[in-house]
PDB file of the backbone (N, CA, C, O) and the ligand in Angstrom, with CONECT records:
HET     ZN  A 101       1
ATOM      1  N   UNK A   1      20.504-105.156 185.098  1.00  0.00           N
ATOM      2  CA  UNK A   1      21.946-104.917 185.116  1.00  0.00           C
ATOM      3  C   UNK A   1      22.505-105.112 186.520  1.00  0.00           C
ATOM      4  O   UNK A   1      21.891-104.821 187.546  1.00  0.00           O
ATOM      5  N   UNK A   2      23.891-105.702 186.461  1.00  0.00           N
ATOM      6  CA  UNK A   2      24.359-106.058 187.844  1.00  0.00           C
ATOM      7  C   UNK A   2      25.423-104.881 188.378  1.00  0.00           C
ATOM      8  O   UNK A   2      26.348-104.840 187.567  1.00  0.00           O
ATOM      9  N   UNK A   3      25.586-104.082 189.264  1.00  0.00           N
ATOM     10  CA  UNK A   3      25.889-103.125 189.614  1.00  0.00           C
ATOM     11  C   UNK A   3      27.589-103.795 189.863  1.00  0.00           C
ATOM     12  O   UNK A   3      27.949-104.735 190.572  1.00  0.00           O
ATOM     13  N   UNK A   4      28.354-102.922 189.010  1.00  0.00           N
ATOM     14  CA  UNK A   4      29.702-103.069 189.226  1.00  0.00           C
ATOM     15  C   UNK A   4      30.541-102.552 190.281  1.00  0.00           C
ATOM     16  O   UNK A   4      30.372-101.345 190.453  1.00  0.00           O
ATOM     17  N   UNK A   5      31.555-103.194 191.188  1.00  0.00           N
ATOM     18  CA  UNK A   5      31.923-102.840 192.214  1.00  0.00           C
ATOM     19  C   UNK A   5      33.149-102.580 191.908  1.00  0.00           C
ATOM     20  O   UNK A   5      34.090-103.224 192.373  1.00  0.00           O
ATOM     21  N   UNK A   6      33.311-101.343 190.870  1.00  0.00           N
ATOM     22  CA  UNK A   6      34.560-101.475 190.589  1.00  0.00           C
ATOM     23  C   UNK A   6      34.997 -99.653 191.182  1.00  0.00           C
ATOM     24  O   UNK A   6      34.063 -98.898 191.451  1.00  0.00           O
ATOM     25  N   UNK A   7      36.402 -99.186 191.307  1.00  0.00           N
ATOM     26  CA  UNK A   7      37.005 -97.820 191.478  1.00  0.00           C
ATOM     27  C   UNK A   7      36.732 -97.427 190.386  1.00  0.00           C
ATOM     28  O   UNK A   7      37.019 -98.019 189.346  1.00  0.00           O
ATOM     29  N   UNK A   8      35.876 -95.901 190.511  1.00  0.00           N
ATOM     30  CA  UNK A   8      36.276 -95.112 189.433  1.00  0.00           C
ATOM     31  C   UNK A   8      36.602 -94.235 189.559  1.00  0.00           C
ATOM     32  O   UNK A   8      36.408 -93.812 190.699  1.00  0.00           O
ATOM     33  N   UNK A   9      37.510 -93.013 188.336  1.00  0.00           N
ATOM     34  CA  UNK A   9      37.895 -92.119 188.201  1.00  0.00           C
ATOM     35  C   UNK A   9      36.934 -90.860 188.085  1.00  0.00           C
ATOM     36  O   UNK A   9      36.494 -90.394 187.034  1.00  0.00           O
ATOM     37  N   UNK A  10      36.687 -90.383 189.423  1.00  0.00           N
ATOM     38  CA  UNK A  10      35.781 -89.134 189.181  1.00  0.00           C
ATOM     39  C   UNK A  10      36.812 -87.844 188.446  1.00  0.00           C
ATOM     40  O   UNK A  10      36.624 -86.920 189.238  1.00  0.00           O
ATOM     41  N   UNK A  11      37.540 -87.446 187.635  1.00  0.00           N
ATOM     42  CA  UNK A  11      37.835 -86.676 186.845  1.00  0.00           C
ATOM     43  C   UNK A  11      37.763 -86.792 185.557  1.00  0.00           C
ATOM     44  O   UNK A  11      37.789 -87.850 184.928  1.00  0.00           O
ATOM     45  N   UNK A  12      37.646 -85.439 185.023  1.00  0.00           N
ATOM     46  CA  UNK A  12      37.632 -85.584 183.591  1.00  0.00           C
ATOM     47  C   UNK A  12      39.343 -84.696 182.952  1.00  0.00           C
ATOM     48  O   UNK A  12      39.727 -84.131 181.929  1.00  0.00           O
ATOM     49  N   UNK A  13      39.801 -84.994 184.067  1.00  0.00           N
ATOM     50  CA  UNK A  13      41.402 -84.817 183.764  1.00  0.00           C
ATOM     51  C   UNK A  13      42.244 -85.840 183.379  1.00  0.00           C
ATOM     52  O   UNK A  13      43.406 -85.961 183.765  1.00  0.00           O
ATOM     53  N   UNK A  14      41.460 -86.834 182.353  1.00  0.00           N
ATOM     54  CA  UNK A  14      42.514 -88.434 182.478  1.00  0.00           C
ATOM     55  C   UNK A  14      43.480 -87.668 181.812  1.00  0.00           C
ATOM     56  O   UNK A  14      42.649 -86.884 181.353  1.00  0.00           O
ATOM     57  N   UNK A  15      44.697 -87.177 181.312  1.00  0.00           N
ATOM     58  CA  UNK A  15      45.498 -87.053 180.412  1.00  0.00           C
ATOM     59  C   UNK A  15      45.890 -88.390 179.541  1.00  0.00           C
ATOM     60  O   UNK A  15      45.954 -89.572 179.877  1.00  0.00           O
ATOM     61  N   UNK A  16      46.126 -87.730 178.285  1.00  0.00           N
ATOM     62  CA  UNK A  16      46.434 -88.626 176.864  1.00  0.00           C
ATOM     63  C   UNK A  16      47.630 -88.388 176.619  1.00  0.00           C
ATOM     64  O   UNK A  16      48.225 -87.520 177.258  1.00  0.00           O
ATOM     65  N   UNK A  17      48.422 -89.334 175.337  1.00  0.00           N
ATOM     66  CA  UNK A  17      49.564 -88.980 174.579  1.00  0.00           C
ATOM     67  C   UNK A  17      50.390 -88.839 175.437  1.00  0.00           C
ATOM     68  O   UNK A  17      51.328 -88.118 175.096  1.00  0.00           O
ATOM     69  N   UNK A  18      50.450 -89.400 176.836  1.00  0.00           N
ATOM     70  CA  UNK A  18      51.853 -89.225 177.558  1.00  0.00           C
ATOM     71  C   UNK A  18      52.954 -90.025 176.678  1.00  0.00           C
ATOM     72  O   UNK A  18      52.643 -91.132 176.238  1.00  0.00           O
ATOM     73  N   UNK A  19      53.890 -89.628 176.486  1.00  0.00           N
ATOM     74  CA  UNK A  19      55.542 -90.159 175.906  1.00  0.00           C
ATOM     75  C   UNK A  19      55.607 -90.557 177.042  1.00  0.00           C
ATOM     76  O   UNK A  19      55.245 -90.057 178.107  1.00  0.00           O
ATOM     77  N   UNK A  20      56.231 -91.771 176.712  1.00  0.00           N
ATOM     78  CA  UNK A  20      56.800 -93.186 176.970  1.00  0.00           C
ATOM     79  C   UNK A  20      57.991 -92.756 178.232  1.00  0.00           C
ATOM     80  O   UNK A  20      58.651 -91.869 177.691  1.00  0.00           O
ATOM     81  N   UNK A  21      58.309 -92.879 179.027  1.00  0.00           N
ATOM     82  CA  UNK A  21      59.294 -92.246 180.050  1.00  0.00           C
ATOM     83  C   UNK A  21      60.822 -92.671 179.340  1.00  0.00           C
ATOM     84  O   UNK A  21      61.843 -91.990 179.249  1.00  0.00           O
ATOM     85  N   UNK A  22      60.513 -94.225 178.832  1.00  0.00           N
ATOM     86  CA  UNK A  22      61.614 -94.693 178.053  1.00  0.00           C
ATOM     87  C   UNK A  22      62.398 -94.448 177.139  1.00  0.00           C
ATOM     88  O   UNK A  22      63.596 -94.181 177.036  1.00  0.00           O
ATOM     89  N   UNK A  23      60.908 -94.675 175.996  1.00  0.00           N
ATOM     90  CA  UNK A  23      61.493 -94.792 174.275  1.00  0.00           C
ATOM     91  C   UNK A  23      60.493 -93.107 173.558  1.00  0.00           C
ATOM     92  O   UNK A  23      60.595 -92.583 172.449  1.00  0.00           O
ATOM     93  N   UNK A  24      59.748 -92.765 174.578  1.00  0.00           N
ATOM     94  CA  UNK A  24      59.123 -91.247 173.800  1.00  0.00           C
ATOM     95  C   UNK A  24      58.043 -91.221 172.741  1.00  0.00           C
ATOM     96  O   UNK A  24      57.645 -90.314 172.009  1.00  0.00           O
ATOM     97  N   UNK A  25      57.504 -93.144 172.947  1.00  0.00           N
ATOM     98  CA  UNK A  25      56.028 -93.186 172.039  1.00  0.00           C
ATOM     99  C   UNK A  25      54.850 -92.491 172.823  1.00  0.00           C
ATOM    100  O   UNK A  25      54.889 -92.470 174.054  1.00  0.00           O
ATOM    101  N   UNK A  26      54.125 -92.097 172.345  1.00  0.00           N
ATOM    102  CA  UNK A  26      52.896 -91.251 173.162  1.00  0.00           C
ATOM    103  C   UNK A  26      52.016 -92.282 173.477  1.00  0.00           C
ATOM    104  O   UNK A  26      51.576 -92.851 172.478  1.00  0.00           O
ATOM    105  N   UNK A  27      51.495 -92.835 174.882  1.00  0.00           N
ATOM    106  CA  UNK A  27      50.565 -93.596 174.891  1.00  0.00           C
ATOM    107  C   UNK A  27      49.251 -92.957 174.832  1.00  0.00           C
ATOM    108  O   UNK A  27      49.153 -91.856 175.374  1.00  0.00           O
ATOM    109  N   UNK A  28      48.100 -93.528 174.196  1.00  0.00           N
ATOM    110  CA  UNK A  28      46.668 -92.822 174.377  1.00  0.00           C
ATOM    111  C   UNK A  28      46.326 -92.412 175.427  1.00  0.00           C
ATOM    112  O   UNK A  28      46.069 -91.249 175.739  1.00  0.00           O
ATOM    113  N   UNK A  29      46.288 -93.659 176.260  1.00  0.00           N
ATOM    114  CA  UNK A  29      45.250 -93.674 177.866  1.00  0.00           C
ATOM    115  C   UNK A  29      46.529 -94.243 178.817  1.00  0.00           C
ATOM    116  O   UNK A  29      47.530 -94.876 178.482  1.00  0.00           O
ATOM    117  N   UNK A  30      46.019 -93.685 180.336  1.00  0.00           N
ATOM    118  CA  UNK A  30      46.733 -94.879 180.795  1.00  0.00           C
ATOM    119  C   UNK A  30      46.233 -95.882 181.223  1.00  0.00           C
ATOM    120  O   UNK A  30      45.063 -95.600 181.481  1.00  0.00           O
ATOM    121  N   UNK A  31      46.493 -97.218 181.527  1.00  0.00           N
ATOM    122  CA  UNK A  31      45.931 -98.200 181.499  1.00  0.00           C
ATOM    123  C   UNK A  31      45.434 -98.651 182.942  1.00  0.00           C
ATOM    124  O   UNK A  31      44.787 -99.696 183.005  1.00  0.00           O
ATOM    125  N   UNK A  32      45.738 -97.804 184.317  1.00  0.00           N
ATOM    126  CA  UNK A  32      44.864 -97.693 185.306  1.00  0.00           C
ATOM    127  C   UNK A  32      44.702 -96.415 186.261  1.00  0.00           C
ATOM    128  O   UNK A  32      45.637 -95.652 186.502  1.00  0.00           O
ATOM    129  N   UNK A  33      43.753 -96.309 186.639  1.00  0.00           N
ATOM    130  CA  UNK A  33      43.642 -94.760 187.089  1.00  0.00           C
ATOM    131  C   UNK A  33      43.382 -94.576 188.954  1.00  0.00           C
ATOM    132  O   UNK A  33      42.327 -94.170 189.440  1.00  0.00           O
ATOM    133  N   UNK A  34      43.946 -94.763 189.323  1.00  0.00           N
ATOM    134  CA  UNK A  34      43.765 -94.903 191.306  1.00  0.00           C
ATOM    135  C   UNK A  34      43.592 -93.354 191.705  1.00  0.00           C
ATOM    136  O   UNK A  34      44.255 -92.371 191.371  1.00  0.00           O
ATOM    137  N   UNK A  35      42.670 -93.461 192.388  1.00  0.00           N
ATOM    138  CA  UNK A  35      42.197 -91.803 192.478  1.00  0.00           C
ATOM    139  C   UNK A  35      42.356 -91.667 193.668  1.00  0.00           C
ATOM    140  O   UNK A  35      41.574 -92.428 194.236  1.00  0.00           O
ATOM    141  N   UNK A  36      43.229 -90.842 194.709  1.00  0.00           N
ATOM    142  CA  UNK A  36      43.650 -90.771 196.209  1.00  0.00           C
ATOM    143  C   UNK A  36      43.595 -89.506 196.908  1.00  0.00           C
ATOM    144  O   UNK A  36      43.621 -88.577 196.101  1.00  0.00           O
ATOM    145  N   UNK A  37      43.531 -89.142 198.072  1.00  0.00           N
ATOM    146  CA  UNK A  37      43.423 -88.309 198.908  1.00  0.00           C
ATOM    147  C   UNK A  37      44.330 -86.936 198.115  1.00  0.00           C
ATOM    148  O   UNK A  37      45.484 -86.565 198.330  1.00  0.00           O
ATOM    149  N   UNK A  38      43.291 -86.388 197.137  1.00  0.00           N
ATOM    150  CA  UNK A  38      44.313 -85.235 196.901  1.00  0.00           C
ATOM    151  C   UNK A  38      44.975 -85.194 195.671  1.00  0.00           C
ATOM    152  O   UNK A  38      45.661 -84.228 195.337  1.00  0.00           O
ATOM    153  N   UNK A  39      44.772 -86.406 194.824  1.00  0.00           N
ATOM    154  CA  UNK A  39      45.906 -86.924 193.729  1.00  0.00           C
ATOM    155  C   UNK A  39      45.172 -88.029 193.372  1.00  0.00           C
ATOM    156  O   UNK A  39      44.189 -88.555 193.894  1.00  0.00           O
ATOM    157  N   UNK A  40      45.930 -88.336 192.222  1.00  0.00           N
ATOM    158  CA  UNK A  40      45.311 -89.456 191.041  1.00  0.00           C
ATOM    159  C   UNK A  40      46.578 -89.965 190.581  1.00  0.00           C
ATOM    160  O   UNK A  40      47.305 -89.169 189.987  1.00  0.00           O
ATOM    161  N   UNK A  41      47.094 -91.511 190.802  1.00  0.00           N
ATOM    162  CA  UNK A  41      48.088 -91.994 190.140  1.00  0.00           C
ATOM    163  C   UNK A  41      47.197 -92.581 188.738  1.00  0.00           C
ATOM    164  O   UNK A  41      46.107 -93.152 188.704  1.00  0.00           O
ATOM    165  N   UNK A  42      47.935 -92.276 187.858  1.00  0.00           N
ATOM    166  CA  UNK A  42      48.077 -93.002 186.336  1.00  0.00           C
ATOM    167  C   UNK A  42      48.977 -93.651 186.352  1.00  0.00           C
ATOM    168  O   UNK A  42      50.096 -93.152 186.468  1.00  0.00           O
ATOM    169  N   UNK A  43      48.745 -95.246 186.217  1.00  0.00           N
ATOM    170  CA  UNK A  43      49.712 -96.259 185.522  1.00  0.00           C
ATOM    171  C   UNK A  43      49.868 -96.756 183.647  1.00  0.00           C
ATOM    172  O   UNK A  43      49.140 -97.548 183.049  1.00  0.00           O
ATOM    173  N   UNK A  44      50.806 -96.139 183.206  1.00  0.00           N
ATOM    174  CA  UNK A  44      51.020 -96.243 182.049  1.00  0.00           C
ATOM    175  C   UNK A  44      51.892 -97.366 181.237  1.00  0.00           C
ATOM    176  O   UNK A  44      52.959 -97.786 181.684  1.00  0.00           O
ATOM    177  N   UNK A  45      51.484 -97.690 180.336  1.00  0.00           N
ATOM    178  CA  UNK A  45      52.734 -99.197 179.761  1.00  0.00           C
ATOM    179  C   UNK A  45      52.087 -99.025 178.345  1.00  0.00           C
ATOM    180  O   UNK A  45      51.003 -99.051 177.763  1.00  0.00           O
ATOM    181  N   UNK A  46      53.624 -98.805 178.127  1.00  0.00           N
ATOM    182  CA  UNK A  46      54.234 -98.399 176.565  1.00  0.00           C
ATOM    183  C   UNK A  46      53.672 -99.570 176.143  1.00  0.00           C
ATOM    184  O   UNK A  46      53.532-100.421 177.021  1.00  0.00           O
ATOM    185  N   UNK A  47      53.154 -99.966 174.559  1.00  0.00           N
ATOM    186  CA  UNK A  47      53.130-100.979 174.141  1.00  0.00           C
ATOM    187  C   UNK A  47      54.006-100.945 173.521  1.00  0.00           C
ATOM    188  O   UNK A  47      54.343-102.098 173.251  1.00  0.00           O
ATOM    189  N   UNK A  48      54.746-100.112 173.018  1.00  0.00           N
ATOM    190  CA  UNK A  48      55.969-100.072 171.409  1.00  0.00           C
ATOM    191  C   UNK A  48      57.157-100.727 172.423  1.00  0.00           C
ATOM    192  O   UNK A  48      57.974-101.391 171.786  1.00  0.00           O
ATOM    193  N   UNK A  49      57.438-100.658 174.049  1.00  0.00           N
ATOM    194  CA  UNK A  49      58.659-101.138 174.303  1.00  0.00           C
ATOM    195  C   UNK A  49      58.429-101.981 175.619  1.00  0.00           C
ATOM    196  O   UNK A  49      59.426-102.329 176.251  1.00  0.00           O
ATOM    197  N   UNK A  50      56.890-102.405 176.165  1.00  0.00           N
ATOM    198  CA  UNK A  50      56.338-102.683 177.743  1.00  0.00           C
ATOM    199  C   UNK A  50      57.045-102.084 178.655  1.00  0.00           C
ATOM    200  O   UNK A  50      57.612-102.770 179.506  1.00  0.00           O
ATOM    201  N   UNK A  51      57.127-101.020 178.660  1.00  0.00           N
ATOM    202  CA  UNK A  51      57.990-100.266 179.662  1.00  0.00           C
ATOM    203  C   UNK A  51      56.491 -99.661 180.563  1.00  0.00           C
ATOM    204  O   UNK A  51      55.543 -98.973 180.185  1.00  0.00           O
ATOM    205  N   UNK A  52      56.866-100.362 182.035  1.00  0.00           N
ATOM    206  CA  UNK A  52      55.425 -99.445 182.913  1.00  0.00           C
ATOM    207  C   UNK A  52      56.066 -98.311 183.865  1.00  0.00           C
ATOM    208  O   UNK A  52      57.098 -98.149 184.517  1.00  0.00           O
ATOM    209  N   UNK A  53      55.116 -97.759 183.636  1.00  0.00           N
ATOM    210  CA  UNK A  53      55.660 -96.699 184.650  1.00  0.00           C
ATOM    211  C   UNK A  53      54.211 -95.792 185.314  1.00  0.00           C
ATOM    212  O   UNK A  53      53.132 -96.141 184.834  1.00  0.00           O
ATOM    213  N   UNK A  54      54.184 -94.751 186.302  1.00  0.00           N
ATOM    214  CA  UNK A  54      53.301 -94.190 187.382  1.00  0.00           C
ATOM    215  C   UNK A  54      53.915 -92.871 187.228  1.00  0.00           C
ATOM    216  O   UNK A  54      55.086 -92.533 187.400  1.00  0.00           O
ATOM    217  N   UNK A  55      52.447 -91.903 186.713  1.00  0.00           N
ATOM    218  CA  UNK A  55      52.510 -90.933 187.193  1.00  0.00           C
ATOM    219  C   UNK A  55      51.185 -90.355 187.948  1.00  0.00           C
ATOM    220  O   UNK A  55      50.011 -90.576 187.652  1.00  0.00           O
ATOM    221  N   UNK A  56      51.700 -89.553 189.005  1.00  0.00           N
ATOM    222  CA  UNK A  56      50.807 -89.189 189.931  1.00  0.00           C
ATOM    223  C   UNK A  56      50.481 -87.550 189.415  1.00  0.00           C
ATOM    224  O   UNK A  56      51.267 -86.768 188.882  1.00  0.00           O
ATOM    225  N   UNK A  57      49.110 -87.354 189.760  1.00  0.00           N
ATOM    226  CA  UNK A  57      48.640 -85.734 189.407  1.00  0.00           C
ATOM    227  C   UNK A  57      48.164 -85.295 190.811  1.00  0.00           C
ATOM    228  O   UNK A  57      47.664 -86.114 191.582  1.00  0.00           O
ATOM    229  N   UNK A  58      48.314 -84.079 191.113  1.00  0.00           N
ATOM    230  CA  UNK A  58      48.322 -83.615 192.140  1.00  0.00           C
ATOM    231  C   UNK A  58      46.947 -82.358 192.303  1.00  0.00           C
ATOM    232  O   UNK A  58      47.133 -81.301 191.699  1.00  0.00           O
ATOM    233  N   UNK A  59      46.032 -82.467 192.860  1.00  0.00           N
ATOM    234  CA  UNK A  59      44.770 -82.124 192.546  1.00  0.00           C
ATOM    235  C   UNK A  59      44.736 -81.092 194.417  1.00  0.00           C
ATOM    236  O   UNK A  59      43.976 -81.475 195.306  1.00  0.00           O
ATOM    237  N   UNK A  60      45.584 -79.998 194.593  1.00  0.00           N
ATOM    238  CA  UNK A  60      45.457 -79.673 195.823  1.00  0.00           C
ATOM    239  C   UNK A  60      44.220 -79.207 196.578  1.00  0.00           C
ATOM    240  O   UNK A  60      43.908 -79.393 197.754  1.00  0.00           O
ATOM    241  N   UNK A  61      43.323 -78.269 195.177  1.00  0.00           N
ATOM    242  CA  UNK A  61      42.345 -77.354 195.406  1.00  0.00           C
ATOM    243  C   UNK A  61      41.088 -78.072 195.202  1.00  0.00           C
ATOM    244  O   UNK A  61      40.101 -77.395 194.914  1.00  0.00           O
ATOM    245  N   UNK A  62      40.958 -79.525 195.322  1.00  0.00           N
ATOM    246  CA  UNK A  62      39.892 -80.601 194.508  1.00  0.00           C
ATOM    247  C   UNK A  62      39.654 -81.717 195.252  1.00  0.00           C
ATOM    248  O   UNK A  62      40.307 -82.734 195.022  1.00  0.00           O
ATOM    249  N   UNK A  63      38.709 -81.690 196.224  1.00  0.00           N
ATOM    250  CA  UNK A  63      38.504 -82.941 197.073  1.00  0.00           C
ATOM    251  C   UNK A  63      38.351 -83.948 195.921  1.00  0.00           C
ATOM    252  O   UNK A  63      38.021 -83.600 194.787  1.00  0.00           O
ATOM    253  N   UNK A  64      38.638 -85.340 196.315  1.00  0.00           N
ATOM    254  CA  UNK A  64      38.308 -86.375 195.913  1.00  0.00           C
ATOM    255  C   UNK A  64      37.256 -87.263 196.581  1.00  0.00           C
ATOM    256  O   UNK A  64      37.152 -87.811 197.679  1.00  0.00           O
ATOM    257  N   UNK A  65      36.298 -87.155 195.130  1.00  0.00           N
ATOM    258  CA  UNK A  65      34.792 -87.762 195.754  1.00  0.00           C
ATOM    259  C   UNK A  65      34.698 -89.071 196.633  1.00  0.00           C
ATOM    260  O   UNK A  65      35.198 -89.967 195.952  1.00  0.00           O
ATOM    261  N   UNK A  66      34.363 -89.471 197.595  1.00  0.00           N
ATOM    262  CA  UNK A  66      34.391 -90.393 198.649  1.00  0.00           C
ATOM    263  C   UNK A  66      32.908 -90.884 198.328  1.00  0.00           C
ATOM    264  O   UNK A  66      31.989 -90.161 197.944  1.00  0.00           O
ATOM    265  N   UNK A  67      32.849 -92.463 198.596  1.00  0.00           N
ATOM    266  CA  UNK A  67      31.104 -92.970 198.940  1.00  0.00           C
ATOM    267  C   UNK A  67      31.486 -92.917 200.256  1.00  0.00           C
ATOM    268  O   UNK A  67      32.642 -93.225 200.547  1.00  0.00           O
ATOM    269  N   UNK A  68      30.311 -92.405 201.526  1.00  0.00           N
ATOM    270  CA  UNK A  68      30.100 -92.814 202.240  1.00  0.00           C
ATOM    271  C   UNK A  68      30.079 -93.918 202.651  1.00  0.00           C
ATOM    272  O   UNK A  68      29.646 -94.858 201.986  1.00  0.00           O
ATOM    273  N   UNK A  69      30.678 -94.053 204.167  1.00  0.00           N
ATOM    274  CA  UNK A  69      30.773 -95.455 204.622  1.00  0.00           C
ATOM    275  C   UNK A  69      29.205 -95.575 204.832  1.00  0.00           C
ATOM    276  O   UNK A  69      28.422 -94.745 204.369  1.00  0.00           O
ATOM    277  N   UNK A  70      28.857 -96.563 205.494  1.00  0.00           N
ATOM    278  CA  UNK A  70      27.802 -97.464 205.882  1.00  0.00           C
ATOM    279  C   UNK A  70      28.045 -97.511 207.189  1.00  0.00           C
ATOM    280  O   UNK A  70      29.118 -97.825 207.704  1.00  0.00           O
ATOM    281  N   UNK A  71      26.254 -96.952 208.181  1.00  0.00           N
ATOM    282  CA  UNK A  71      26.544 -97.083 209.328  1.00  0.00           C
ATOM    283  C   UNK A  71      26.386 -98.269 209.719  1.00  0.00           C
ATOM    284  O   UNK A  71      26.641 -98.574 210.884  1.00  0.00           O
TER     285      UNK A  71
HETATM  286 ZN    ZN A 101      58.236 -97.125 175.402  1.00  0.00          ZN2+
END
């Protein structure tokens, strides 16, 4: 197996069923998850209307796991 170099989401806080900011359809997932100093933006897009939109979660009491750099 070839080791993927991709970002992941170290929480098991993804939230589901967010309503649509727009039209108020519940999306399942959101469709990307950027995990940051402190916080986690979710990017979400309605399929019932392609409306995208960002919400950020705010994680004050919860470091966010880091790889070590490389000396
Ligand atoms: Zn919508």
């Amino acid at each position: 197996m070839t080791k993927a170099n991709l970002v992941t989401a170290h929480t098991d806080d993804i939230p589901r069923d967010n309503p649509c900011a727009q039209c108020g359809t519940p999306i399942a997932q959101p469709d990307w998850i950027e995990p940051g100093e402190g916080r986690v933006s979710y990017l979400w897009t309605c399929h019932a209307c392609n409306y995208r939109f960002e919400a950020v979660a705010i994680f004050p009491h919860r470091a966010i796991e880091r790889p070590p750099l490389a000396a």
